[in-house]
VOVODREN-599415 format. One record per residue (C-alpha): x, y, z; residue number from 0. Coordinates in steps of 0.5 Angstrom, whole numbers. Last residue first. Example, Ala and Ser with C-alpha at 12.3 -4.5 7.8 and 13.67 -1.06 7.14 Angstrom:
VOVODREN-599415
      x      y      z    i
     27     -2     14    1
     25     -9     16    0
//
This chain:
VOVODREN-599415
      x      y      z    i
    224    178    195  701
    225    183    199  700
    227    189    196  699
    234    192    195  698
    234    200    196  697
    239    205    195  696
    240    204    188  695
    234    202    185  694
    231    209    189  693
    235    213    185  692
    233    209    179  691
    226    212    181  690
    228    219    183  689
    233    219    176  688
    225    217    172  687
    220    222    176  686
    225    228    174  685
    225    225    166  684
    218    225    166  683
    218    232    169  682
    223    235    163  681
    220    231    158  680
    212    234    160  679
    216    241    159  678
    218    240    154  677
    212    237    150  676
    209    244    154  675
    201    242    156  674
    205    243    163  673
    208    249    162  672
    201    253    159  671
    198    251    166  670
    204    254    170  669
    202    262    167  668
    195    260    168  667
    196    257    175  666
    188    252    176  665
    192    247    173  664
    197    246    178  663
    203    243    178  662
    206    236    178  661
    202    233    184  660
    207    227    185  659
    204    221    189  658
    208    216    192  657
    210    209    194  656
    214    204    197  655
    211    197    198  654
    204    194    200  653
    200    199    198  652
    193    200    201  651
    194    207    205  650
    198    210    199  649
    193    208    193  648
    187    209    197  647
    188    216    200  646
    187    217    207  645
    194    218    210  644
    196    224    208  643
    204    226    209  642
    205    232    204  641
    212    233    202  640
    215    240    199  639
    212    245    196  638
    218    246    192  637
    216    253    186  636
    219    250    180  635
    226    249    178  634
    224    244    173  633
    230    239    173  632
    232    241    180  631
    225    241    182  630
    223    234    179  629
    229    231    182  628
    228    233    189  627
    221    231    189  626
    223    224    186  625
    228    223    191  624
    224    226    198  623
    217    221    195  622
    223    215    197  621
    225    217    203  620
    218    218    206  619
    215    211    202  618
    220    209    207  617
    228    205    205  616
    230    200    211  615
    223    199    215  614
    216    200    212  613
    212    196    216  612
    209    202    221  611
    207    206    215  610
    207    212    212  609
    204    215    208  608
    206    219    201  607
    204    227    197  606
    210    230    193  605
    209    237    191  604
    210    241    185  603
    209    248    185  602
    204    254    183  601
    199    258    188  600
    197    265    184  599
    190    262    181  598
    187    262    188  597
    179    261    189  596
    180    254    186  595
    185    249    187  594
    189    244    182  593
    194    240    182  592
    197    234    178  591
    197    227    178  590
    202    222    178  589
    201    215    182  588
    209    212    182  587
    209    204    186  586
    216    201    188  585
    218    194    188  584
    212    192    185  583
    209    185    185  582
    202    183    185  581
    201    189    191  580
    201    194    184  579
    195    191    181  578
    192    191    188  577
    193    198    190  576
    191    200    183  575
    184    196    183  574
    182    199    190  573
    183    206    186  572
    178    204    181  571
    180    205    173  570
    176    208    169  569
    179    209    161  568
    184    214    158  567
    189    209    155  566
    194    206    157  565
    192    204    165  564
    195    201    171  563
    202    202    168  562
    208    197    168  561
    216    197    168  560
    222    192    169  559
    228    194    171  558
    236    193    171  557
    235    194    163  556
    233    200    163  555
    230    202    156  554
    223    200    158  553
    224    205    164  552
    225    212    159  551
    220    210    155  550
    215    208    161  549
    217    215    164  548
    214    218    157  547
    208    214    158  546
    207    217    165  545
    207    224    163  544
    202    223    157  543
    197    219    162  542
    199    226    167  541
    196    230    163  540
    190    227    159  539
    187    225    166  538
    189    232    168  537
    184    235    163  536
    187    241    160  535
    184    247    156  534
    186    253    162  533
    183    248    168  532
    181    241    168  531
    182    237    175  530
    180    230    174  529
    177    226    168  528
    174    221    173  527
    169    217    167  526
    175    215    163  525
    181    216    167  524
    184    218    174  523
    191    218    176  522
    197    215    171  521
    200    209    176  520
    207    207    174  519
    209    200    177  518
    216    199    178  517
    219    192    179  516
    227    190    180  515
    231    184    180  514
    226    182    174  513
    225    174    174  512
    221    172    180  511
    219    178    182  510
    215    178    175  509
    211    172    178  508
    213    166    172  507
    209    162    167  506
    214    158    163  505
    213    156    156  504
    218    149    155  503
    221    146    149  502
    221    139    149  501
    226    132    149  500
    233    135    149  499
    231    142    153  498
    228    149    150  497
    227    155    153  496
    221    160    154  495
    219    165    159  494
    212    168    161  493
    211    173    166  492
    205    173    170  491
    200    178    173  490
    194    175    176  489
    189    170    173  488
    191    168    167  487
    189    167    160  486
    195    164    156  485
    194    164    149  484
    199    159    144  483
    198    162    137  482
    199    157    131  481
    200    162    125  480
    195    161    118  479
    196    168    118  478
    190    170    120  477
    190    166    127  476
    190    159    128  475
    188    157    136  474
    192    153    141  473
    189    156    148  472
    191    155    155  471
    186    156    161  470
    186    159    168  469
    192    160    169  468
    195    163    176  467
    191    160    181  466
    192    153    179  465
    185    154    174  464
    189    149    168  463
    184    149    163  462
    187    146    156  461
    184    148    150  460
    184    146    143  459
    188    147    136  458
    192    141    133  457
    200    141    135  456
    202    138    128  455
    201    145    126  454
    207    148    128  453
    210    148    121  452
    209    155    120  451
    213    160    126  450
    210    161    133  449
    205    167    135  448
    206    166    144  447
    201    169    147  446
    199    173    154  445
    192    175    156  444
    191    178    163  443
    188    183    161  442
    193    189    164  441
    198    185    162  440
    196    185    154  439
    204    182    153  438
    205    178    146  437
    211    173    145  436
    213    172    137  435
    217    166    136  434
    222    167    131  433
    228    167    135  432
    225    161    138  431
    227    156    132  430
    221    151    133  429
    221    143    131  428
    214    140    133  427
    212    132    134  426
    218    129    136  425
    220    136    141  424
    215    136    144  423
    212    142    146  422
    211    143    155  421
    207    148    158  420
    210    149    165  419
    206    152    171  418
    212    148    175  417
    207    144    179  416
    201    144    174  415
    206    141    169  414
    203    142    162  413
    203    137    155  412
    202    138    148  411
    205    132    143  410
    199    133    141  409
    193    136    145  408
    190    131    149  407
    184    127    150  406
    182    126    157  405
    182    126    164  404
    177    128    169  403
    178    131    176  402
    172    132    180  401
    172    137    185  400
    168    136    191  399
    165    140    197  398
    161    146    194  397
    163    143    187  396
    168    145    182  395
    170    142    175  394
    177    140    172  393
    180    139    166  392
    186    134    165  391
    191    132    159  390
    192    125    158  389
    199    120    158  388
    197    114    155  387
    201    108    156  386
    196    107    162  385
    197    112    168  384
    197    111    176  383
    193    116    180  382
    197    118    186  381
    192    122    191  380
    195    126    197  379
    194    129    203  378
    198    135    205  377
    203    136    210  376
    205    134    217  375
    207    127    215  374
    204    127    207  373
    198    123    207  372
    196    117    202  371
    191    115    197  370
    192    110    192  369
    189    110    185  368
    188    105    179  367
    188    105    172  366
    187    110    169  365
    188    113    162  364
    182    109    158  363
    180    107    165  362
    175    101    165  361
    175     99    172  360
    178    104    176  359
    183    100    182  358
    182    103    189  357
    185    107    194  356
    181    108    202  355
    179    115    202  354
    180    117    210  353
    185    123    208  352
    186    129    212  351
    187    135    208  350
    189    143    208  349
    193    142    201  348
    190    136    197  347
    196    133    192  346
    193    131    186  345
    200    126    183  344
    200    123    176  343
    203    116    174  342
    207    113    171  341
    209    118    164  340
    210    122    168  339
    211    122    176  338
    213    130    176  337
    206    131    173  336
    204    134    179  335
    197    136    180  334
    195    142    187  333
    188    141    190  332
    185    145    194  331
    178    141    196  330
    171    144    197  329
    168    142    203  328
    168    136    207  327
    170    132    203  326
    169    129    196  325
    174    128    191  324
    170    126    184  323
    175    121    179  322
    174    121    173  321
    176    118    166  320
    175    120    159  319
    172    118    153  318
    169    112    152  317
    167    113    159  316
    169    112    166  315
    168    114    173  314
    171    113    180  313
    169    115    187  312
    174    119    192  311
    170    118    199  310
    172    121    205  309
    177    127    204  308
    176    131    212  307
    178    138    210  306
    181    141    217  305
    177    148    219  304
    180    155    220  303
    180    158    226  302
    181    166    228  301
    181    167    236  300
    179    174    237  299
    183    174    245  298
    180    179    250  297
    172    179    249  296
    173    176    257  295
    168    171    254  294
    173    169    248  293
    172    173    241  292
    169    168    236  291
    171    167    228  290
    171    161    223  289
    174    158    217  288
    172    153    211  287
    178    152    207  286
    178    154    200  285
    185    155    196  284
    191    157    200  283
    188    163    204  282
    191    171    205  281
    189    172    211  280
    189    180    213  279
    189    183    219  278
    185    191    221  277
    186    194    226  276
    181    200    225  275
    181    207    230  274
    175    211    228  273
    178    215    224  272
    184    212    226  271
    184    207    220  270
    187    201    217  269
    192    200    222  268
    195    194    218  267
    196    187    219  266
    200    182    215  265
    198    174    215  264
    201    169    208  263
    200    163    206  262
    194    160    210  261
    192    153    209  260
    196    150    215  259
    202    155    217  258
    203    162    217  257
    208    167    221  256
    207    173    222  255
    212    179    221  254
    210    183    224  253
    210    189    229  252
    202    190    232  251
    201    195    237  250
    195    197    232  249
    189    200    235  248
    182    198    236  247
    176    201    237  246
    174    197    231  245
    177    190    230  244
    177    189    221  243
    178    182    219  242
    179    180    212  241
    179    174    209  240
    183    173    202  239
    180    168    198  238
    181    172    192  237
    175    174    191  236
    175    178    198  235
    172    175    204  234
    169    179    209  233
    170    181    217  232
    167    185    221  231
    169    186    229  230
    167    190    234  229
    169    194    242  228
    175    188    243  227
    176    188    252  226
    183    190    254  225
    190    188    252  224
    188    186    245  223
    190    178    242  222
    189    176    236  221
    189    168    236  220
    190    163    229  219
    187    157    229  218
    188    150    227  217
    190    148    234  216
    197    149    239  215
    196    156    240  214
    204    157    239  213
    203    152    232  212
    197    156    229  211
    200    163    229  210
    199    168    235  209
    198    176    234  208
    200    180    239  207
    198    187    242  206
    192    189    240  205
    191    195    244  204
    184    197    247  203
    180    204    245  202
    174    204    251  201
    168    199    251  200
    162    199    248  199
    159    192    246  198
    158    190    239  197
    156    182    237  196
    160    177    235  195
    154    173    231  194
    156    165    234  193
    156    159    229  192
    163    161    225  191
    162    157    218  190
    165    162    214  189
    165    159    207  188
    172    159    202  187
    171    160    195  186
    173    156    190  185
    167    157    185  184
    161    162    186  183
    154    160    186  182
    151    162    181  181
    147    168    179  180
    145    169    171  179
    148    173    167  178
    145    180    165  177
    139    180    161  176
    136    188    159  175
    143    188    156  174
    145    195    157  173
    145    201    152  172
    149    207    155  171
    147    212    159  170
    152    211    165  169
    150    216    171  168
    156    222    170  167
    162    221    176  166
    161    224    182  165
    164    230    183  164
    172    231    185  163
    173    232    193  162
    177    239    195  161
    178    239    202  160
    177    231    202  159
    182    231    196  158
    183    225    192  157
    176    223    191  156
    175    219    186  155
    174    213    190  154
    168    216    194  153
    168    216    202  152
    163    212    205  151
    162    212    213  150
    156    208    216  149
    155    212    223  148
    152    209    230  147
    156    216    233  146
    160    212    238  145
    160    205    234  144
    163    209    228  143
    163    204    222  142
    168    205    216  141
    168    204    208  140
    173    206    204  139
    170    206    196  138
    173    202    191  137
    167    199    188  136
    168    193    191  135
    168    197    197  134
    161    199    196  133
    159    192    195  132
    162    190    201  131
    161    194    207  130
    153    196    205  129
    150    189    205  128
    143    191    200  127
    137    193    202  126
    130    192    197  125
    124    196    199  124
    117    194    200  123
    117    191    208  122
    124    188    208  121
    127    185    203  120
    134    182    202  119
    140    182    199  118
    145    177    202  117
    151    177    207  116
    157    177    208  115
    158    178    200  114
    162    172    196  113
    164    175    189  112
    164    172    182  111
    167    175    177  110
    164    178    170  109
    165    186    173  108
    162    184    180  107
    158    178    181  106
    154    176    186  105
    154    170    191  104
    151    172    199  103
    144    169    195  102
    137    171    198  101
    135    176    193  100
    140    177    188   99
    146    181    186   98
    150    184    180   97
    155    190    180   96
    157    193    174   95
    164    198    174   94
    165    203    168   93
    163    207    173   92
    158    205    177   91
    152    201    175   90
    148    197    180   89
    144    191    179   88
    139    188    183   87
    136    182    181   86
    129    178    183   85
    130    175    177   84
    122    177    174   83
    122    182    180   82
    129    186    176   81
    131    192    179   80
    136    197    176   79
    140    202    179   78
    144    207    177   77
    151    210    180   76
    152    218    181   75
    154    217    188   74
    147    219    191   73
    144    214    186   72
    147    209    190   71
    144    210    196   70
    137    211    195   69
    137    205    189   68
    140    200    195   67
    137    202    201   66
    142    200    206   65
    144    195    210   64
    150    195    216   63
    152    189    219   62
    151    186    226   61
    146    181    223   60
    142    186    220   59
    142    194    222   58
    139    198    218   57
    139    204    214   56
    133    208    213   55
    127    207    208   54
    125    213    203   53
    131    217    205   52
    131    224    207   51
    138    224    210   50
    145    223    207   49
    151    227    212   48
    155    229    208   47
    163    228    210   46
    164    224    203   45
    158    220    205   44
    155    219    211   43
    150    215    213   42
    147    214    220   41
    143    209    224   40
    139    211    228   39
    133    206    230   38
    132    201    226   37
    134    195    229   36
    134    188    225   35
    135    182    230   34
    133    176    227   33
    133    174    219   32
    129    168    216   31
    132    166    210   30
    128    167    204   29
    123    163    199   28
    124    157    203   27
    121    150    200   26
    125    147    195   25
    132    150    200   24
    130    146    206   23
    128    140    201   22
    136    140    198   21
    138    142    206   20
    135    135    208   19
    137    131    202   18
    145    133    202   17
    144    132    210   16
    142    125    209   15
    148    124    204   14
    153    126    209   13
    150    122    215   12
    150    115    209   11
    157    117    208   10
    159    118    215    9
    155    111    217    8
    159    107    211    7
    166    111    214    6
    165    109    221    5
    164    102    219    4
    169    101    215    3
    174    104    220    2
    172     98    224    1
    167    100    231    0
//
C-alpha cells in the first residue's frame, strides 16, 4: 500500500471519528460514571473531622468527590448554583472558581484550568473533584487509604496548634453571569486507558526514576522496591503533570534527565503524613500522556505520546494567509523569523511529520510551504514569503493550530525565537535615555513610554502566546505618547538596545540577567489579616518590614529584589511558592508571632524545611544568618530555629528559604517595639545583612 493511500484512509478515519463524537456529544447529557462507593469515606479539614453533611463524600473514578456547597461553606467560602448554566461557582477569598456540569475545563481567577474530572450530579446534589479545586485555592490535599480519610488543611494556617480563622464569606456584588465555560487552550490531555485502582500494601521505596532514553520508549518509568498502595495525578494550568504515589517514600536522589516534550522532571517527598512521593512534569506545550502501573504494581510507567502532523491545509483571503496544522492532538509550535525576509520557520516540538509540502495559491505573504523533520528533533514547517514581511496571529484548536499571516504594524516586527521585538530604524528614530520603562511584575504587565516622533509606528497589537508573552500592545496615552505593552505569561525582564538597522526590546527570565534574585514574601493580606494583639495587625506589620527591606535591596547593586504583595491584598500561599520558584536564588516569608494564653513569651525565631535536594548551602544554613543578625541588631530573646515541614511556602520552594516570626504581638511590652519605625529599621536591617550574607556564601545554579 503507497503513502498517499495510507494518509487518504487516515484522514477520511480522522474525520469519521470527528462526526461520531460530534453525535455522541449531541445526544448525551452526561457521561455515564461507574464505580462510585459510599461508604466511609471520611473529610477532615484542619484536624476536625466534618460530619453531618447532607450527602457524604464519595469515591468516583478513584477520586474523592464532595458536595460542593457543604464543604466550602465549612472554610468560609460561598457557593452559588446556576441551573439555567448548570454552573457552580465557589468564592474563596479574593479567589473565584467557576465550573460546569459534565466539563473537566473551569476557570479559576479569569484562567483556565483542566480538573481530573468533571462536576457531576448524583440523585439531587451536585459533587465536585476534591483534590484540585481545593488546591487551586491553596490548601494541601491528602488521602489516607488506611483510614478512608480526604485531608484538607486551610492556606491561612501558619500554625496547626495555633490555625487562624477562616476568612469572612465574600459579600460583595457579584455579576449574576459569569464567563461562560470553554474549553481551555494549550493543555495536555490524559489518554491513560486503564483506572489505576488502590490495592493495600505495606509502605514501599521508590528507588529509581528512568528517563525516556534508558527505557528505550516515549516513556518515563518509577520504579519502587515492592508493590505501589495508589496513584493520583493531575494536570496544573501550566502544563505541569503531577503525579502523586501513596504509601510511598522517596529514596529518590536527582537530577533527572528530561527529553522528548518534557523540559524539566524533579521529585519531592511531599508528605509523610501519609507518606506521598510526589514527581513533577514540567511539559513542553501540549502533549497527550498516560500512566499505567506493570501487573507486579512495581514500575509506574509515565508515557507521553508522539503528534503525528498529518495534514497542513492552506487558505487565503484578501487579507490574510493561513495555514491550519492538524495532528493528533494540539501541536507546540515554536516560530523562527531567523529566515527573514525569506521565509518564516514554525518548528513542532514532540512531532512526526507525515504532511507532504505544498504551493499556496493566492498567498498575499506566502507562497509556498515545505515540511521536513530534524533528526532526533522536531518537525518542521518553512513557509516561504513574498516581498512582504507579515505579522502573525494565532489560534488553538483540540488537535490543530491555525497560523495566520497578516497586516503588520509599521517597520514593527518580533522574533518568537529570541522574544525579540524589533523597531526599524528606517521608520522610527529614538534616544533610549528618554525611553520610559514601566515594571507592574506582579500583573504581569510590562511597558516601555517612547519619546514624541514614534508615531510613524501605528498603533494595534500582536499576539505572540510563545509561553512568555501573550501579547503586545502599541497604543497612545494621554500624553500623545507611544506606549509599547507587554502582557506576559510569567515573570520576564525587559531590555532594550540598539543595532545598525533596529532597536530591539528583549523578553528575558530575571535569572538571565541579575547574578542574584531574592524574593521577599510579606505573610497574609487582605482577608487573612494575621495575628492582631495590642492595636497591631501582622498583615500591616510585617508589609511595612518588608518594604523597608526592599529599600534596602534595590540600592544593591549585585541583587535583584521583588515582593509577593505591596499592598494589603489576598495572596494564596501556593501563588507565593510558585511566584518565587519563577526565579529566586533566595525566598524571605516574614510574619510575626502571637500565642494566646502566655503574654510574657517574647523573642524572634526563624522557621525552614529541609529538603533532600538542598546540597552546598540549606534553607537551615541560610534561616541560621538572618536569625543571628536580627538578634544581634535587636537583642532580643533567641528562640532559635524551628525546622516545620508542613507550611506552603517552605515545602513548596525550589530554593533556600525561610520564614522569620519577628515577635510576638501577644507581649504588650514587644507589641510596643515592633509598631516602632526604629525598631521595624532595625529588623529590616537585620533581615538584609543575612541576605547579603547569604549572596556571599552561595552561588546558585543557573
Amino acid at each position: 500500500m503507497s503513502r498517499s493511500m495510507i494518509q487518504t484512509i487516515k484522514q477520511g478515519a480522522k474525520r469519521i471519528t470527528y462526526f461520531i463524537m460530534v453525535a455522541v456529544l449531541l445526544t448525551t447529557i452526561l457521561p455515564a460514571r461507574t464505580h462510585v462507593y459510599a461508604s466511609q469515606v471520611r473529610l477532615i479539614i484542619d484536624n476536625r473531622e466534618v460530619s453531618g453533611l447532607d450527602t457524604p463524600p464519595v469515591i468516583l473514578e478513584n477520586r474523592v468527590m464532595v458536595p460542593a456547597r457543604a464543604v466550602f461553606e465549612q472554610v468560609g467560602g460561598r457557593v452559588e448554583w446556576n441551573e439555567l448554566d448548570r454552573q457552580i461557582t465557589v468564592y474563596y477569598g479574593d479567589d473565584v472558581l467557576i465550573m460546569r456540569i459534565g466539563n473537566t475545563a473551569a476557570l479559576l481567577n479569569g484562567m483556565y484550568i483542566r480538573m481530573e474530572l468533571p462536576p457531576t450530579i448524583i440523585g439531587d446534589r451536585t459533587l465536585i473533584p476534591l483534590r484540585f479545586p481545593a488546591e487551586a485555592f491553596g490548601f494541601d490535599v491528602a488521602w489516607d487509604p488506611v483510614g478512608r480519610a480526604a485531608i484538607l488543611h486551610s492556606p491561612f494556617e501558619d500554625d496547626p496548634a495555633n490555625p487562624t480563622p477562616p476568612p469572612e464569606p465574600d459579600t460583595h456584588e457579584v455579576d449574576p453571569t459569569p464567563p461562560p465555560i470553554i474549553e481551555a487552550p494549550g493543555l495536555s490531555r490524559d489518554i491513560s486507558s486503564v483506572p489505576i485502582t488502590p490495592v493495600p500494601h505495606p509502605a514501599t521505596n521508590i528507588i529509581d526514576l528512568l528517563s525516556p532514553r534508558e527505557t528505550g520508549a516515549d516513556a518515563y518509568a518509577i520504579i519502587a522496591s515492592s508493590p505501589i498502595t495508589d496513584v493520583n495525578h493531575f494536570l496544573m494550568p501550566d502544563n505541569r503533570l503531577v503525579v502523586d504515589i501513596y504509601n510511598a517514600v522517596s529514596s529518590l536522589s536527582g537530577p533527572f534527565t528530561a527529553a522528548g516534550p518534557v523540559r524539566a522532571v524533579r521529585s519531592s517527598q511531599f508528605s509523610r503524613t501519609p507518606y506521598i512521593t510526589r514527581v513533577v512534569f514540567e511539559i513542553i506545550g501540549a502533549s497527550d500522556f498516560s500512566l499505567a502501573l506493570s501487573y507486579d504494581r512495581y514500575t509506574l510507567t509515565v508515557a507521553f505520546a508522539v503528534n503525528d502532523i498529518s495534514m497542513i491545509i492552506p487558505n487565503s483571503t484578501a487579507h490574510s494567509d493561513t495555514l491550519l496544522i492538524q495532528g493528533d492532538f494540539q501541536p507546540s509550535i515554536r516560530l523562527s523569523s531567523s529566515g527573514f525576509p525569506n521565509y518564516m520557520t514554525v518548528y513542532i516540538d514532540n512531532a512526526y511529520m507525515s504532511a507532504p509540502s505544498a504551493t499556496i495559491q493566492g498567498g498575499i505573504f506566502s507562497t509556498n510551504f515545505s515540511t521536513g523533520q530534524i533528526p532526533d528533533g522536531p518537525a518542521f514547517v518553512r513557509i516561504y514569503m513574498t516581498s512582504q514581511w507579515p505579522a502573525v496571529s494565532l489560534a488553538h484548536g483540540r488537535d490543530s493550530i491555525a497560523i495566520t499571516l497578516h497586516q503588520g504594524l509599521t517597520g514593527v516586527r518580533y522574533d518568537f525565537m529570541t522574544r525579540e521585538l524589533r523597531l526599524s530604524r528606517d521608520v522610527v528614530t529614538l534616544d533610549l535615555s528618554q525611553v520610559a520603562y514601566t515594571e507592574e511584575y506582579l500583573l504581569n504587565r510590562y511597558s516601555f513610554t517612547l519619546p514624541h516622533g514614534a508615531s510613524g509606528l501605528g498603533l494595534g497589537s500582536l499576539y505572540v502566546g510563545d509561553g512568555s508573552i501573550n501579547s503586545i500592545t502599541l497604543r497612545q496615552n494621554l500624553a500623545g505618547h507611544t506606549v509599547i505593552e507587554f502582557e506576559t505569561a510569567r515573570v520576564m525582564a525587559f531590555t532594550i538596545h540598539t543595532t545598525e538597522a533596529y532597536y530591539i526590546i528583549r523578553g528575558n527570565r530575571p535569572q538571565d540577567i541579575y547574578s542574584f534574585i531574592v524574593v521577599i514574601d510579606p505573610g497574609h493580606g487582605g482577608r487573612d489579616p494575621g495575628a492582631g494583639h495590642h492595636g497591631i495587625r501582622e498583615s500591616d506589620l510585617v508589609l511595612t518590614v518588608s518594604h523597608m527591606v526592599m529599600e534596602y535591596l534595590n540600592a544593591n547593586p549585585n541583587i535583584r529584589a521583588y515582593m509577593t504583595r505591596h499592598t494589603d491584598v489576598t495572596v494564596a500561599n501556593s501563588w507565593r511558592a510558585a511566584f518565587a520558584n519563577q526565579m529566586a536564588d533566595l525566598y524571605v516569608s516574614v510574619h510575626a508571632n502571637a500565642v494566646s494564653g502566655r503574654p510574657t513569651v517574647s523573642g524572634i525565631e526563624t522557621l525552614y524545611m529541609n529538603h533532600s535536594r538542598e546540597t552546598h548551602f540549606t534553607s537551615r544554613q541560610f534561616a541560621r544568618l538572618l536569625q543571628y543578625e536580627m538578634i544581634g541588631a535587636t537583642g532580643a530573646i533567641d528562640r532559635g530555629l524551628r525546622p516545620r515541614q508542613n507550611l506552603i511556602v517552605l515545602r513548596d520552594t525550589h530554593m533556600p528559604a525561610a520564614l522569620v516570626e519577628l515577635g510576638f504581638l501577644t507581649n504588650q511590652a514587644e507589641a510596643a517595639r515592633l509598631a516602632t519605625a526604629y525598631h521595624q529599621r532595625l529588623l529590616a536591617q537585620a533581615i538584609y545583612d543575612g541576605i547579603v550574607r547569604a549572596y556571599q556564601a552561595y552561588a546558585p545554579p543557573r
